[in-house]
C-alpha positions in Angstrom: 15.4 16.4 7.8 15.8 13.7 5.2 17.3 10.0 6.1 19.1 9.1 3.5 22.4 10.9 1.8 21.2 8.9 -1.8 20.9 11.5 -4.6 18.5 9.7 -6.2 16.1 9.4 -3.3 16.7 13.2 -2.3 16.1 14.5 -6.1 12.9 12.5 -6.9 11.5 14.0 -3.3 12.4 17.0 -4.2 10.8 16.7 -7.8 7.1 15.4 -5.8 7.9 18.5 -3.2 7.8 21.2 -6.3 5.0 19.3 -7.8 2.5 19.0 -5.4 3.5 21.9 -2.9 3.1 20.9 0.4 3.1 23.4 3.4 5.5 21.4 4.9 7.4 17.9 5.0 7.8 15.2 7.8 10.6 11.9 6.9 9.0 8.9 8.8 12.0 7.4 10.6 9.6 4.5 11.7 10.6 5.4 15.7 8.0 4.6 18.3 8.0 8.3 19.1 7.1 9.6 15.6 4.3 7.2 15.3 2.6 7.7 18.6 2.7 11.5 18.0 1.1 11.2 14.9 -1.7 9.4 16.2 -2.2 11.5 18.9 -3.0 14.0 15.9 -5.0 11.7 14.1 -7.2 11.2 17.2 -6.9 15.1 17.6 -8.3 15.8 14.2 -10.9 12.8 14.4 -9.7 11.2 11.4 -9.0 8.6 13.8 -11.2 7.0 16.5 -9.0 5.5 19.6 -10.5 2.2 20.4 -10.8 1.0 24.1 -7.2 0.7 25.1 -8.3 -2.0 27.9 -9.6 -4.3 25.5 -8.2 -3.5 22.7 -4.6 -1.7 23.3 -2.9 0.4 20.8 -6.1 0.0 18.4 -7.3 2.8 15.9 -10.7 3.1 14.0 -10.6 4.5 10.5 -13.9 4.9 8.1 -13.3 5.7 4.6 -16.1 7.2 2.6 -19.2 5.8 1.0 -17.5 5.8 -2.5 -14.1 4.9 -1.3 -14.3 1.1 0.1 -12.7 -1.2 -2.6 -9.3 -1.7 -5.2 -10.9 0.4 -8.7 -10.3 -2.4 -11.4 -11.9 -0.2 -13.9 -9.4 3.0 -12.9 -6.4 1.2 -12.7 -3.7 1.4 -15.3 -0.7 -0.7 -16.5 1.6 2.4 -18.2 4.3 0.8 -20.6 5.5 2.4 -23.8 3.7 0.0 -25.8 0.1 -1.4 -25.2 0.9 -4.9 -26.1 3.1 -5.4 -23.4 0.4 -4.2 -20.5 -1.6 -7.1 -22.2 -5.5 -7.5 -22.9 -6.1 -7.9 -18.9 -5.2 -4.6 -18.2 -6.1 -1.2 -18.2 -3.6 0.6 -20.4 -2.4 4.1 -21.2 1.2 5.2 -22.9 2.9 6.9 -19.5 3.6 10.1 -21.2 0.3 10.6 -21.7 -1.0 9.4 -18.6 1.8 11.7 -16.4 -0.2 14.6 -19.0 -3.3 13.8 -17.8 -2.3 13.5 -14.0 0.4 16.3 -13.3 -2.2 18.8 -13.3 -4.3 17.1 -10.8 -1.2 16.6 -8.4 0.0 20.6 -8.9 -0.2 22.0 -6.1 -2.7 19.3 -4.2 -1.0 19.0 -0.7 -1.7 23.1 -0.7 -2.2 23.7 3.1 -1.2 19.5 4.3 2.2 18.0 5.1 3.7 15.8 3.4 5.0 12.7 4.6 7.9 10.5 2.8 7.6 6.6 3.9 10.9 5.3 3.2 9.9 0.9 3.8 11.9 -2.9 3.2 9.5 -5.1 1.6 10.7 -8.1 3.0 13.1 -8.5 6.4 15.9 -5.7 6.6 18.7 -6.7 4.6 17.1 -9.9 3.1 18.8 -10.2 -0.9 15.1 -10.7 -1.6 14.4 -7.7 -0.5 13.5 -4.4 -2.3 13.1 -0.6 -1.1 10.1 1.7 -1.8 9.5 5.2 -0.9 6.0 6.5 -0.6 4.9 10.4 -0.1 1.5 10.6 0.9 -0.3 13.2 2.5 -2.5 10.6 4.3 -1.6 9.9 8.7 -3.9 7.0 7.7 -1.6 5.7 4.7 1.5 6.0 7.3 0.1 4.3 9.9 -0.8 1.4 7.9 2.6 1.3 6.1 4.0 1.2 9.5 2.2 -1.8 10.1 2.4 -3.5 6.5 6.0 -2.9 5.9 9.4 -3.2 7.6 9.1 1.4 7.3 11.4 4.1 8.7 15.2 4.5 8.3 16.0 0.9 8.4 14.5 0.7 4.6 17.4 2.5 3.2 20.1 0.0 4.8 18.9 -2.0 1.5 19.1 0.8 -0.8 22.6 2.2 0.5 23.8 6.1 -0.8 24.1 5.5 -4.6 21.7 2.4 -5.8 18.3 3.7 -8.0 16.8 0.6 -7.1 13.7 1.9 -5.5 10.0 2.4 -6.0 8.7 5.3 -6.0 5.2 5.9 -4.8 3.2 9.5 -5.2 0.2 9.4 -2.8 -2.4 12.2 -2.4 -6.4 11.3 -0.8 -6.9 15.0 -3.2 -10.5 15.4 -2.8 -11.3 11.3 -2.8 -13.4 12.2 -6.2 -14.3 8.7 -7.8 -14.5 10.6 -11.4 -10.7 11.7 -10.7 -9.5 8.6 -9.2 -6.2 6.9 -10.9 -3.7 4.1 -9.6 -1.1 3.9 -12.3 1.7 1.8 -12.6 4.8 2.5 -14.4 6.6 -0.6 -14.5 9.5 1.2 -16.7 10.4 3.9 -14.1 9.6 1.7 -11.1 7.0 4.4 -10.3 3.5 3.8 -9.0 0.9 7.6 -8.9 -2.3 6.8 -6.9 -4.7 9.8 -6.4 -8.4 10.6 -5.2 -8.8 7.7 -2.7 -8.3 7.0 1.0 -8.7 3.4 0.9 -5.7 0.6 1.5 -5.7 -1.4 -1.7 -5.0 1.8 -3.9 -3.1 4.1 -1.4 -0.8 1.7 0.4 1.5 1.4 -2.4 3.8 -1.7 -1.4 0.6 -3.9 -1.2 -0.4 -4.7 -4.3 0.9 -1.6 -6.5 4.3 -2.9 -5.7 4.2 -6.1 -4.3 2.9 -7.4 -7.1 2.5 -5.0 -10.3 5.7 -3.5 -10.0 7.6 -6.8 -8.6 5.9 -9.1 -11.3 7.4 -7.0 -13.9 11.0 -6.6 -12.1 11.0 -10.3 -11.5 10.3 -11.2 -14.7 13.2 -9.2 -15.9 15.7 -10.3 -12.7 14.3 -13.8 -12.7 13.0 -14.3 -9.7 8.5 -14.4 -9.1 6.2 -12.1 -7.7 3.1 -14.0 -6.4 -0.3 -13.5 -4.9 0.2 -16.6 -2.7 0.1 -17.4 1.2 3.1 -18.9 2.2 2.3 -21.9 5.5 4.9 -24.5 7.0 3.4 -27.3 8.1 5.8 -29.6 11.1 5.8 -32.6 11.2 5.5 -34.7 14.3 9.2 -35.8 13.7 10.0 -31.9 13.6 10.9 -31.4 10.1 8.8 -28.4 8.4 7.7 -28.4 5.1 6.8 -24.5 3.6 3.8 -24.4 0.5 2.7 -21.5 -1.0 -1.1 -21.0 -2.4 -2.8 -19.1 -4.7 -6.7 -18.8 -4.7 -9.2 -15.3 -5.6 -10.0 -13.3 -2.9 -12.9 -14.8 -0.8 -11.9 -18.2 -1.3 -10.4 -18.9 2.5 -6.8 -17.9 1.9 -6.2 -16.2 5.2 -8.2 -19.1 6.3 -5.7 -21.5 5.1 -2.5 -19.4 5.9 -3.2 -19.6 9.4 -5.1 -23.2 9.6 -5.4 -25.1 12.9 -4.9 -28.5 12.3 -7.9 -30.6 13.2 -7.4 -32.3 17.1 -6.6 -35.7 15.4 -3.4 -34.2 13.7 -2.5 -32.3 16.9 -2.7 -34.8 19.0 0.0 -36.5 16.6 2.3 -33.2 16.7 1.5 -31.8 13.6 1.7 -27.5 13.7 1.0 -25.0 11.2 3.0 -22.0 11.1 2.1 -19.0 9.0 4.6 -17.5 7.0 2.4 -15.0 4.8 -1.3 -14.5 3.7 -1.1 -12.8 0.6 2.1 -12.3 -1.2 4.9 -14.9 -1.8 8.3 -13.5 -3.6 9.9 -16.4 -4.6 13.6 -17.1 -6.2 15.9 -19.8 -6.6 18.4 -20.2 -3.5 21.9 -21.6 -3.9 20.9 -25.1 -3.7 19.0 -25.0 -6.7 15.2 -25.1 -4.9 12.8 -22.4 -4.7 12.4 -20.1 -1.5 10.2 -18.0 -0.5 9.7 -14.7 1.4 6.3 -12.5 2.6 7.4 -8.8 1.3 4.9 -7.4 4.0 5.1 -7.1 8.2 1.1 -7.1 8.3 -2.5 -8.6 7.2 -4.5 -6.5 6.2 -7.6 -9.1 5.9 -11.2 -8.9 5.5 -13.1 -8.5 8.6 -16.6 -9.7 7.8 -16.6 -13.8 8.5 -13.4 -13.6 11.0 -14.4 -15.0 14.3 -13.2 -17.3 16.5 -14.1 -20.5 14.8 -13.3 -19.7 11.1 -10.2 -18.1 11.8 -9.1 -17.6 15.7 -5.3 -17.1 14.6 -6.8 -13.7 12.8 -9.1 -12.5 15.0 -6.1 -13.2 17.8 -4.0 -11.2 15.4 -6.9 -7.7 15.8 -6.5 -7.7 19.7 -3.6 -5.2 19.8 -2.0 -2.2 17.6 -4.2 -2.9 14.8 -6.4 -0.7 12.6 -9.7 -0.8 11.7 -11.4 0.1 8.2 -15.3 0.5 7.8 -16.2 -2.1 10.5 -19.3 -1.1 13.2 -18.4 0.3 16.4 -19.9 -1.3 19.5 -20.9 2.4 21.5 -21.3 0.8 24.7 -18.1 -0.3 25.2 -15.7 1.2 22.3 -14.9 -1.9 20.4 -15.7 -3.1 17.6 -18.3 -5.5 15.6 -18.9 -7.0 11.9 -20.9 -9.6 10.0 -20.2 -13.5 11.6 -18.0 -12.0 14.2 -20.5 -13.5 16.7 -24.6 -13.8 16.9 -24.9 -10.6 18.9 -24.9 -7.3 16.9 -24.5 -4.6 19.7 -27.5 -3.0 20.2 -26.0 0.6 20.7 -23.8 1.0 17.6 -22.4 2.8 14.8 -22.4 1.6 11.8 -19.6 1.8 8.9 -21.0 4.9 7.7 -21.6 6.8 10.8 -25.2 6.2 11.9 -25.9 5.4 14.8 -28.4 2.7 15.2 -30.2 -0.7 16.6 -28.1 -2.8 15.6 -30.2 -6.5 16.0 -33.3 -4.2 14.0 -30.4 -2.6 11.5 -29.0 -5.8 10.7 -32.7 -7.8 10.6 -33.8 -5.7 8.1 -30.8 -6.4 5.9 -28.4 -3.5 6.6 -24.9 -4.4 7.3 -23.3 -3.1 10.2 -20.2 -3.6 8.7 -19.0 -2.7 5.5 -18.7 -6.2 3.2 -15.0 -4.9 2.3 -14.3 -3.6 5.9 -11.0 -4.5 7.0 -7.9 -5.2 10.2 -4.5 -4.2 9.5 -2.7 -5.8 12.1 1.0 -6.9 12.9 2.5 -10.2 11.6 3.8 -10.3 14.8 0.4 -10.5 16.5 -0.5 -14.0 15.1 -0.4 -16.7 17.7 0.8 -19.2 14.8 3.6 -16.8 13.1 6.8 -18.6 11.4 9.9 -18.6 13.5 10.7 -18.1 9.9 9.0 -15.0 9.3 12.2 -12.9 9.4 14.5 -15.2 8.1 16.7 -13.1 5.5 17.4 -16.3 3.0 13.3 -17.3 3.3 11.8 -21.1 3.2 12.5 -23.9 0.7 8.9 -24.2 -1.2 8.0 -28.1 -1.3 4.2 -27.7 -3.1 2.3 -24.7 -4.8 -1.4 -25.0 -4.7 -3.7 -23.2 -6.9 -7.9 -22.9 -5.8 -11.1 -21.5 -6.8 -14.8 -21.4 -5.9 -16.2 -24.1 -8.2 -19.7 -25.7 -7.6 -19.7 -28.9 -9.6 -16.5 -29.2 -12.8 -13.0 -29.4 -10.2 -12.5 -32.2 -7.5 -11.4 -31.5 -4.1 -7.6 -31.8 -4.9 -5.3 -32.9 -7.7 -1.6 -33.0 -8.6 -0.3 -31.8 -12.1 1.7 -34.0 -14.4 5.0 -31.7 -14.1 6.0 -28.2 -14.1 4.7 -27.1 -17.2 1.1 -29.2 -17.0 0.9 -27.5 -13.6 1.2 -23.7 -15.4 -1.4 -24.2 -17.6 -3.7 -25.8 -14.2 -2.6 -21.9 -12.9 -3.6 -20.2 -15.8 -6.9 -21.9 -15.9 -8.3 -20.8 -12.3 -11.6 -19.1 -12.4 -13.8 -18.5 -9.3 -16.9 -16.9 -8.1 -16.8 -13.0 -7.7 -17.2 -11.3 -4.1 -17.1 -8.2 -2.3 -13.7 -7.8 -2.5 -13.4 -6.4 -5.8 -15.4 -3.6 -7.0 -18.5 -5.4 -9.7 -20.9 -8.0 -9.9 -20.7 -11.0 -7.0 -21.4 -14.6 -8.0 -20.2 -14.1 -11.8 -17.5 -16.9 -12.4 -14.6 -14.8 -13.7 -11.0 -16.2 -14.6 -8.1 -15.2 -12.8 -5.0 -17.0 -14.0 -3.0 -17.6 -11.0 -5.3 -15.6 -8.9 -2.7 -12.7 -10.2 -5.2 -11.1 -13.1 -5.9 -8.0 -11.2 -2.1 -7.7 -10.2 0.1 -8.9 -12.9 1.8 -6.1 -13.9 2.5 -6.9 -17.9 0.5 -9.0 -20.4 -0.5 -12.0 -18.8 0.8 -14.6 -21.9 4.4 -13.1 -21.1 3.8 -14.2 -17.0 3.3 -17.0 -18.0 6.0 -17.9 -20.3 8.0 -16.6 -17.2 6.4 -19.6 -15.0 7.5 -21.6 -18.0 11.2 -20.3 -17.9 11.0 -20.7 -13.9 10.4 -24.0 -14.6 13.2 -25.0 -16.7 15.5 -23.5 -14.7 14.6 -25.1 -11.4 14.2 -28.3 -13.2 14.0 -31.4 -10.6 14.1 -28.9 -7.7 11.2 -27.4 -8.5 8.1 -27.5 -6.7 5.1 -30.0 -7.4 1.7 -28.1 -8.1 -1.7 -28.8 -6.9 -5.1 -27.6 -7.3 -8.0 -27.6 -4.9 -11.5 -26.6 -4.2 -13.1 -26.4 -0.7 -16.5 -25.5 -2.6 -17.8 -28.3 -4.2 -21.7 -28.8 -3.6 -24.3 -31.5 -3.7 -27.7 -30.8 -5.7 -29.5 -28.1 -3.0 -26.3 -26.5 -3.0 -24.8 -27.2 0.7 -20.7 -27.5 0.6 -19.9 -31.0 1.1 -16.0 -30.7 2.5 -16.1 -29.2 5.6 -13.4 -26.9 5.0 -11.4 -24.6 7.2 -9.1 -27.1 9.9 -10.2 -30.3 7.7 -8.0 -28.6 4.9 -5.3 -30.1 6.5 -5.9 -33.2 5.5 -6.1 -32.1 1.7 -2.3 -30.5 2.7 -1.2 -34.0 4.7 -2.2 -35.7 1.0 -0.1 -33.0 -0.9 3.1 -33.3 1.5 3.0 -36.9 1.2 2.8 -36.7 -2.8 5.7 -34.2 -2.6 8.0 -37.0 -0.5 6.8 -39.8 -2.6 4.6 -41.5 0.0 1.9 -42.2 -1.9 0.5 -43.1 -5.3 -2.3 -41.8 -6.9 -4.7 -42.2 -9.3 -3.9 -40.9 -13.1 -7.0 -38.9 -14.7 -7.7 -36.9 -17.6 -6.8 -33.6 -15.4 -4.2 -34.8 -13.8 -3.1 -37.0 -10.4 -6.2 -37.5 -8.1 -5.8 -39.0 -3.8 -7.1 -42.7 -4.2 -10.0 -42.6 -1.4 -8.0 -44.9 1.1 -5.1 -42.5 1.2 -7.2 -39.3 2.6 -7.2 -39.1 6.2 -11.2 -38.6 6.9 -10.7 -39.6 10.5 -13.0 -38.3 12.9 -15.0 -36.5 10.2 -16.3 -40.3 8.6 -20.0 -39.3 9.3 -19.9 -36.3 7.2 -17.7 -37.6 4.8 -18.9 -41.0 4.1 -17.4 -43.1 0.9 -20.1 -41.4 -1.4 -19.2 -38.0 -0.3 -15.7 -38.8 -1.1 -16.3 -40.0 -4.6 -18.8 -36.8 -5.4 -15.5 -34.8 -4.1 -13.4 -36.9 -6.2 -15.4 -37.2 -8.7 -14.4 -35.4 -12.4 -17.4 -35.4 -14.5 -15.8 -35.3 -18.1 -18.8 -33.8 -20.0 -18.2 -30.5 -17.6 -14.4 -31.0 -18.7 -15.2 -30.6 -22.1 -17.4 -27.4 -21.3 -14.3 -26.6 -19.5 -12.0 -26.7 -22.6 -14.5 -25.2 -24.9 -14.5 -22.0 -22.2 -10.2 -21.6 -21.7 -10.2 -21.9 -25.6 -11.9 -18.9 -25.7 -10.3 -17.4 -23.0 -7.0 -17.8 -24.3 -7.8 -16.0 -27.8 -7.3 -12.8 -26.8 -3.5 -13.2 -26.2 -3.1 -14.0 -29.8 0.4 -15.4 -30.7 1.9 -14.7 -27.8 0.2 -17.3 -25.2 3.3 -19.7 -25.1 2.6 -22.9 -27.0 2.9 -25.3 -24.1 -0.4 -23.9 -22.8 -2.0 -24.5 -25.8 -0.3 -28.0 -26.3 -0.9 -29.0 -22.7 -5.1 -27.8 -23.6 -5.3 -29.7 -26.6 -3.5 -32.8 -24.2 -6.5 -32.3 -22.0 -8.9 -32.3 -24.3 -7.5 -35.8 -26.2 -7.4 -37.2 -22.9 -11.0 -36.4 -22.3 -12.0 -37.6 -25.2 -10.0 -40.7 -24.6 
């Protein structure tokens, strides 16, 4: 019983049907009914583990397996006609070679297993910033996540209506989860994403970061509107006005911290709120009055588990309480719950860990073991956050005041700076490099670039992004948002971060809002605008942050700038002629300032 009358929706299922030859297929119409059923058969089947319903209500435990826990950098492909326009940062294969390669795997896969066809809105139900996807999986797992990461069911097709071709298409199938077979391709030119051979989120739930960000970089580039890999966070004012910001930092660098920051007491006390808007994805066009606005394409987080508790991120962990699902964290036997890495000081003592052992877990954990997979992870309502936007759903989304870029830097970037303009503050984007974590698949503590935070997830070659920030740019002209960089990870000489981070952030964002409203100078460096000291609120922290603390964090050490410049030269050789000449013009302007 399909939910939709559109002919192109109904031919291309019918094309995956024949392909893949499933024993029978289920349309998810998103009702509370069809989702409770299917977890009763998750639970049936034991893919699933229900969760104590006292203390944790509506909550499902998932594990993946041992080879199966991260995004596959290394077996993800970019598939456009020619190579040059995947770009030297991705993975690239000509699509009619790569659909070659892959039919044969998908022929006949879902042999025996049903099919299930997620029709989902990424983005609020009839928002014009708002675009349709339609994933067939034959994962309960993928569903029920989709359920919770998307607006998914029949409502998705309200967007699409009975004739548009507008929509992504998504091909799903776990196959045998065989690492050697594993692909998640990307077809930016038919709108088509093919994931196959794994189980876990970041490659199967296709409107996370296959669409949301491969697939929408490339359509906004071409409809002229941005695709980012940014949080999205209003901050009120005591005298009630809200202004939104989005930021961009690498994974592991306190993003979900920073979308859903609690303002230190001070600032409460003085009626400033945070609201949460998104934690991950920001798609972002111009609105009628010439600014930019933003919208989160997803309903959900779907954050990393390990380090949530109540002090580094209550909002979060309030978030997991209810209807959430749970990837390759340790189960607590004792009482059914659940347990990972920093949640609190107390591994239980009667658990099971990620992989299914069950063990001591104070003697498991002493000897180095982690309960808790590093890359375990909650997917859990929007809705659930204590501190979500009364925004969240609004069709037209927020007016974007600041964009902030961040990475994990030891010693070369101060704790915050402003651009010079728009096009100064592309080039700051396209230079962010941080330190590697658990989150991606390789080596941790390697300092890798990641323009924008977006390397991973842009969708085409990278140069061509960002001559499409430069375009933005121009067209938003005045309106446009004024662009920051920051770094909570700067560290003395043994080290030990010196800015406390977390809820103190605010106080980096209080300098940034009053730089967008013209409240306060600044100082004019080599790298850009830096705070004077005097105009950072450091009260209540001032015996942590004393007035040589502030100038370390301040501090830009112009030797290290220079090492800087000599490193994005060679970065930016690999995309030849077509890195846009403004980057290399503003570069060369850093450099004479340096040398100044």
């Amino acid at each position: 019983m399909s939910l939709t009358k559109n002919p192109n929706v109904l031919k291309w299922v019918d094309e995956m049907v024949a392909l893949t030859q499933p024993d029978q297929v289920v349309w998810i119409d998103g009702s509370d009914e069809q989702i409770s059923s299917l977890k009763k058969e998750t639970i049936s089947t034991g893919e699933m583990i229900e969760l104590n319903q006292e203390k944790l209500p509506g909550c499902l435990y998932h594990r993946t397996l041992a080879n199966d826990v991260a995004r596959v950098e290394d077996r993800t492909f970019i598939c456009t006609s020619k190579k040059e326009d995947a770009g030297p940062t991705n993975n690239w294969c000509a699509p009619e070679e790569m659909y070659a390669k892959l039919r044969p795997m998908y022929n006949g896969v879902m042999k025996g297993r049903t099919m299930y066809v997620i029709p989902y809105s990424m983005g609020p139900i009839g928002s014009p910033l708002a675009k349709v996807g339609v994933e067939v999986t034959d994962s309960i797992y993928v569903v029920l996540n989709m359920g919770i990461m998307t607006r998914m069911g029949k409502s998705a097709f309200e967007n699409l209506g009975d004739t548009s071709n507008d929509f992504v298409r998504g091909l799903h199938s776990k196959a045998d989860v065989d690492p050697e077979k594993r692909y998640i391709c990307h077809f930016p030119e038919d709108n088509t994403i093919w994931s196959i051979n794994s189980a876990y989120g970041g490659n199967v739930l296709l409107g996370k970061k296959c669409f949301a960000l491969r697939i929408a970089s490339y359509q906004g580039k071409n409809e002229s509107w941005m695709a980012e890999h940014m949080l999205i966070l209003g901050i009120k004012k005591p005298d009630g006005e809200v202004k939104y910001i989005t930021a961009a930092f690498p994974s592991a660098c306190g993003k979900t911290n920073l979308a859903m920051l609690i303002p230190p007491e001070g600032y409460r006390k003085d009626g400033y709120e945070v609201f949460t808007v998104g934690d991950d994805i920001a798609w972002m066009k111009q609105g009628a009055d010439g600014r930019l606005y933003a919208i989160n394409p997803e309903n959900g987080f779907f954050g990393v588990a390990p380090g949530t508790n109540e002090n580094s991120n209550y909002n979060a962990l309030e978030s997991t309480k209810k209807n959430t699902i749970f990837t390759n964290v340790a189960i607590n036997n004792d009482d059914n719950t659940v347990w990972w890495e920093k949640l609190d000081k107390n591994p239980p003592v009667n658990a099971t860990e990620w992989k299914g052992a069950k063990v001591n877990g104070p003697e498991y954990t002493a000897e180095g073991n982690n309960l808790a997979h590093p890359n375990s992870r909650f997917t859990a309502p929007a809705v659930n956050c204590p501190c979500i936007s009364p925004e969240f759903n609004n069709p037209n989304g927020v007016p974007i005041s600041a964009i902030i870029f961040g990475g994990r830097r030891a010693k070369t970037t101060p704790l915050v700076y402003q651009s010079f303009d728009w096009a100064h503050g592309t080039f700051i984007g396209s230079a962010v490099s941080s330190e590697t974590t658990a989150a991606a698949t390789g080596a941790v503590g390697v300092l890798r670039h990641d323009p924008m935070a977006m390397k991973p997830f842009c969708g085409y070659h990278m140069a061509d992004y960002w001559a499409h920030w430069l375009e933005m740019g121009e067209k938003l002209g005045d309106k446009a948002p004024k662009i920051f960089n920051v770094n909570w990870f700067k560290t003395d000489d043994e080290g030990n971060f010196i800015w406390p981070g977390y809820g103190d952030n605010m106080r980096v964002l209080d300098w940034i809002i009053k730089r967008c409203e013209d409240k306060v100078d600044a100082e004019e460096t080599a790298i850009g605008y830096l705070p004077k000291a005097s105009d950072l609120n450091i009260k209540g922290i001032e015996g942590e942050i004393t007035p040589e603390v502030l100038d370390e964090l301040l501090a830009v050490d112009n030797n290290l700038w220079k090492n800087e410049v000599e490193d994005l030269r060679g970065f930016y050789k690999q995309f030849g002629d077509r890195l846009p000449k403004e980057i290399a013009e503003e570069l060369d302007g850093l450099e004479s300032r340096l040398n100044k």
